[in-house]
C-alpha positions in Angstrom: -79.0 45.9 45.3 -79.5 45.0 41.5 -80.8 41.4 42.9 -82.9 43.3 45.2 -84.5 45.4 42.0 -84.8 42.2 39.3 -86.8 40.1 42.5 -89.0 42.9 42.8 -89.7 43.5 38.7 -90.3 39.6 38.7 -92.9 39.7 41.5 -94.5 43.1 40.1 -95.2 41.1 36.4 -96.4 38.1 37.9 -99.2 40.3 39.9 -99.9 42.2 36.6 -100.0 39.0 34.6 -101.8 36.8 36.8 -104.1 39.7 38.0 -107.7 39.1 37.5 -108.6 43.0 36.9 -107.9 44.5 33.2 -105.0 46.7 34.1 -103.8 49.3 31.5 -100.5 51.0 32.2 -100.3 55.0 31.0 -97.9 57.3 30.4 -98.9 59.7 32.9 -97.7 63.0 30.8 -98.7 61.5 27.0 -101.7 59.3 27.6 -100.1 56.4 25.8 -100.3 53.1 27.0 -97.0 51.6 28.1 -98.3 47.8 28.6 -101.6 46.1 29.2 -102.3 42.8 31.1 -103.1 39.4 29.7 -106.3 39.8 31.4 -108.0 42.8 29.5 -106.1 41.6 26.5 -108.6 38.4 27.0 -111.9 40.1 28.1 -111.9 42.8 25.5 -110.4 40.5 22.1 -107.4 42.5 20.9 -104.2 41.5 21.1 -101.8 43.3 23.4 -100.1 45.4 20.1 -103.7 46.8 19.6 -103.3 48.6 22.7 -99.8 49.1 22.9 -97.7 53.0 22.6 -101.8 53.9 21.7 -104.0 56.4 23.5 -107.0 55.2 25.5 -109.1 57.1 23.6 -107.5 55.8 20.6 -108.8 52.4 21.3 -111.9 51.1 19.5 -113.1 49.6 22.9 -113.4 52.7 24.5 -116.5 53.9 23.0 -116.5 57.4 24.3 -113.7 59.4 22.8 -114.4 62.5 24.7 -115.4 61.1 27.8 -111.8 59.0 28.0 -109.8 62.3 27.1 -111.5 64.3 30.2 -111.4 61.2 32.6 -107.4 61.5 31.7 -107.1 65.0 31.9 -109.4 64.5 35.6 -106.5 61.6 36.1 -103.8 63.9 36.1 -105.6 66.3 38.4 -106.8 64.7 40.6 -104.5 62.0 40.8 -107.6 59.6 41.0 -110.9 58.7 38.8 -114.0 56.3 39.7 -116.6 55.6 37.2 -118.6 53.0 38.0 -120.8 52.2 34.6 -117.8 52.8 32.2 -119.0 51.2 28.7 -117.0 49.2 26.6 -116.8 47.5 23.5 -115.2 44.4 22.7 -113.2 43.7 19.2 -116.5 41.1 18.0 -118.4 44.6 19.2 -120.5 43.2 22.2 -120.9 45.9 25.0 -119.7 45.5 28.0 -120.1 47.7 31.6 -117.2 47.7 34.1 -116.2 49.9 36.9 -113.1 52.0 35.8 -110.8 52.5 38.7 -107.8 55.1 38.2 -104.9 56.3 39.6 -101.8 58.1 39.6 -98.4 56.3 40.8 -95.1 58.0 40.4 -92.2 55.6 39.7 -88.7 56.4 39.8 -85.6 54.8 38.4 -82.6 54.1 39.9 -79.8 53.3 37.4 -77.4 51.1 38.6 -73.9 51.0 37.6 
């Protein structure tokens, strides 16, 4: 079983860091960011420690401040977001428009013994 759990972590962070979509990773009840892919890291010129145990709306990036806190407070409500003309800033402040996909995904730990 524990064999079964580190092959499945090891395919799950070579998705995440291979993935080709800026992926941000939330902790669903504080808003904090729990990791952030290589990817995004890339496209937005911070390094990952910018981003990490930070709030989205913390982030310079995220230009809207208020409009990130209600999209996460929608998040948790809803359980899913769509904007599709979300506005960005990179670190070298060039704006950038993306479509901002969110959702909610419940994980539970097993801890084996």
């Amino acid at each position: 079983m524990q064999e079964e759990l580190i092959a499945s972590e090891l395919r799950y962070r070579r998705l995440f860091e291979s993935a080709k979509d800026g992926i941000l990773v939330l902790d669903a009840e504080t808003g904090k960011i729990v990791d952030v892919n290589p990817f995004l890291v890339d496209l937005l010129g911070h390094s990952k420690n910018d981003f990490i145990e930070k709030s989205i709306w913390e982030i310079d990036a995220f230009q809207d401040i208020v409009e990130n806190k209600d999209k996460f407070i929608e998040l948790k409500q809803k359980e899913y977001v769509l904007n599709d003309d979300f506005p960005h800033k990179t670190k070298l402040q060039m704006e950038i428009k993306f479509m901002l996909s969110s959702s909610v995904m419940f994980i539970w730990l097993t801890i084996l013994r």
